[in-house]
C-alpha positions in Angstrom: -32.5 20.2 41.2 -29.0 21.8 40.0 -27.4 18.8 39.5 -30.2 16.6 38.1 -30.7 19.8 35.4 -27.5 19.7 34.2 -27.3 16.0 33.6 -30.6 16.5 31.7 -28.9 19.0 29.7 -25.4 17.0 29.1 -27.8 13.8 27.8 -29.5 16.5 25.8 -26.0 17.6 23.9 -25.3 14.1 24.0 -28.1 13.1 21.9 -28.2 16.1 19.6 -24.4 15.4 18.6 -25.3 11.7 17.9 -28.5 13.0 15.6 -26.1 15.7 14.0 -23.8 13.0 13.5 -26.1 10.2 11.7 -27.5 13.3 9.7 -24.3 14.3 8.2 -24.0 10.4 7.8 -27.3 10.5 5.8 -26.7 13.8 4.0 -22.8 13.0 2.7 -24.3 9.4 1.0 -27.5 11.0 0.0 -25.9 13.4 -2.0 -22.4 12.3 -2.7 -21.9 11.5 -6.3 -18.9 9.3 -5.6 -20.8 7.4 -3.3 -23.4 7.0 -5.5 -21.0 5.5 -8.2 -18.9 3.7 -5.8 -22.2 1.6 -5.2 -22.0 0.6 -8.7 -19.4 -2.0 -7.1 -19.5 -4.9 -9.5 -18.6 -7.1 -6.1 -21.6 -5.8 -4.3 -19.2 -5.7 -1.3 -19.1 -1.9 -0.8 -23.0 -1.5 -0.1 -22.4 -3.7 2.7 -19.9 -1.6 4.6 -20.3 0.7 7.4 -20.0 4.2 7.2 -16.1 4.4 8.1 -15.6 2.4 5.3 -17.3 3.7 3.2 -15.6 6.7 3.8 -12.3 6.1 3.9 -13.0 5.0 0.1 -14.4 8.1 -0.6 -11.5 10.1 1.2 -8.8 8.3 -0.9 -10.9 9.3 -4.3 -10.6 12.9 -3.3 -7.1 12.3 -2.6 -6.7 11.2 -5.8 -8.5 13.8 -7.3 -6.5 16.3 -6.0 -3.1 14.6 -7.6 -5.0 14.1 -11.1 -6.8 16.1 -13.6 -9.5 14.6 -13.2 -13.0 14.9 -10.8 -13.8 13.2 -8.2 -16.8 11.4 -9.8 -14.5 10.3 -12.9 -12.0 9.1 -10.7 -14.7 6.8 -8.9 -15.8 5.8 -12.4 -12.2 4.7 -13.5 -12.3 2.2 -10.3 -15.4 0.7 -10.8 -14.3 0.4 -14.0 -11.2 -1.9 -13.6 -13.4 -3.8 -11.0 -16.4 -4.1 -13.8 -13.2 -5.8 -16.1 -12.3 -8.8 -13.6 -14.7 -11.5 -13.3 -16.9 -11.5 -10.3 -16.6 -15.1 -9.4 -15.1 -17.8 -6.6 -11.8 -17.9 -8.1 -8.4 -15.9 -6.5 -9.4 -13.2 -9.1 -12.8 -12.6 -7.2 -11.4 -9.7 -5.1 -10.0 -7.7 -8.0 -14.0 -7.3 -8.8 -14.4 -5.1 -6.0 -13.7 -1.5 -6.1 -11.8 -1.6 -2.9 -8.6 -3.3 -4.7 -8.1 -0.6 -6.6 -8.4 2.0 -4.2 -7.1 0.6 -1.0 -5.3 -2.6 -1.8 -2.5 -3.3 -4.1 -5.0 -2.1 -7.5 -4.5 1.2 -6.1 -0.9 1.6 -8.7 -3.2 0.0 -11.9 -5.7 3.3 -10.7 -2.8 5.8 -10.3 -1.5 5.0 -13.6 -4.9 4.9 -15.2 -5.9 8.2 -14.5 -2.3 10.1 -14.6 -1.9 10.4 -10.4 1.1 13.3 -10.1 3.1 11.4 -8.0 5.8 13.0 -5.9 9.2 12.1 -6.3 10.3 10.1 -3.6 5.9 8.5 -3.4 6.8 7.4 -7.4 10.5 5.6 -6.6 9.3 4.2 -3.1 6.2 2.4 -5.3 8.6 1.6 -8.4 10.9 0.0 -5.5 8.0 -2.0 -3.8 7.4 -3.4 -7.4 10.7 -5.0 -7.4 11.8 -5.3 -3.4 13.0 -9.1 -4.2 14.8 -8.7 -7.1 16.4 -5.4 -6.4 17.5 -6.8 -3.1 18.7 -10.1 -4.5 20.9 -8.3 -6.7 22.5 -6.1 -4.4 24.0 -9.3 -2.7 25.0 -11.3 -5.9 26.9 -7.9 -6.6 28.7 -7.5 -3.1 29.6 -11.3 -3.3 30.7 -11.2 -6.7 33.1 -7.5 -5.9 34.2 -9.3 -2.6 35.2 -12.5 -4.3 37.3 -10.9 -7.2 38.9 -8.4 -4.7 40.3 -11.4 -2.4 41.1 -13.2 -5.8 42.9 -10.2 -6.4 45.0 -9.9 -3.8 45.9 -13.6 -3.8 46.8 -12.9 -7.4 49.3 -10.2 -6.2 50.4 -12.5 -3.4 49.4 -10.3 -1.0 47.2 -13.3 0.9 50.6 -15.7 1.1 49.4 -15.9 4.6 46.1 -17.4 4.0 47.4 -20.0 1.4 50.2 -21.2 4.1 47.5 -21.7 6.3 45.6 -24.1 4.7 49.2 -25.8 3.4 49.9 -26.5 6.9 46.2 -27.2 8.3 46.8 -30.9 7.9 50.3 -30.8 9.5 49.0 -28.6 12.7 51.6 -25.7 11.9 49.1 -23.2 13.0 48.7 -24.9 16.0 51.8 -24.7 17.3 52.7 -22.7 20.5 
């Protein structure tokens, strides 16, 4: 009897954590004002997500909330409303009409700067960088060329790279072959 009694009871604390669980489940969306505006989602797309989802959308507005001035509930409001402003149709656009672009996607910058997001230093530059990765990096390398180029220009200028210019004098001839 021991051991069938405390399998009994393990299945019981089993169960009761799986009930507490789907009732906190029920409770947070019953009552959670975010998640009752986040269902305004012009996409219809977030009442169709599971629970995780769902709140990993919900943790990133209180994230957000806690870098801003403003509430949770506005904050929610903002996103559904830059999702309400794209069209909600077939076209490549199509995805910027759901409220998950702007708070999990690359919308998430267009929210920040919508609702004044404090941004720490290194979060703000890291994002400004992100913004311009290819041209930024493009640059750098048009620069090294260019200071590279006019240093060896430079020094052929001063005659300092005689050797180089005798080399490919005598390439023809095979003087810098010979040994």
């Amino acid at each position: 009897m021991g051991a069938d009694w405390n399998l009994h009871y393990a299945d019981q604390g089993r169960s009761r954590a799986a009930a507490d669980r789907a009732g906190w489940r029920v409770f947070v969306e019953a009552n959670s004002v975010v998640e009752q505006i986040l269902f305004e989602d012009p996409a219809k797309c977030y009442q169709t997500m599971d629970f995780a989802t769902r709140d990993r959308y919900r943790q990133v507005v209180d994230r957000l909330a806690k870098r801003s001035d403003l509430s949770e509930a506005e904050i929610a409001r903002a996103a559904i409303g830059l999702a309400s402003a794209e069209p909600a149709g077939a076209s490549d656009d199509a995805v910027k009409a759901h409220v998950g672009f702007y708070l999990i996607d690359q919308g998430i910058g267009q929210l920040e700067d919508l609702i004044k997001v404090r941004q720490p230093l290194l979060a703000g530059l890291r994002r400004r960088a992100e913004n311009v990765a290819l041209p930024l990096y493009l640059s750098a390398i048009g620069l090294m060329t260019l200071v590279g180029t006019a240093g060896l220009l430079g020094l052929a200028a001063a005659g300092l790279l005689r050797w180089a210019a005798a080399g490919f004098e005598n390439a023809g001839r095979g003087a810098l072959h010979a040994g």
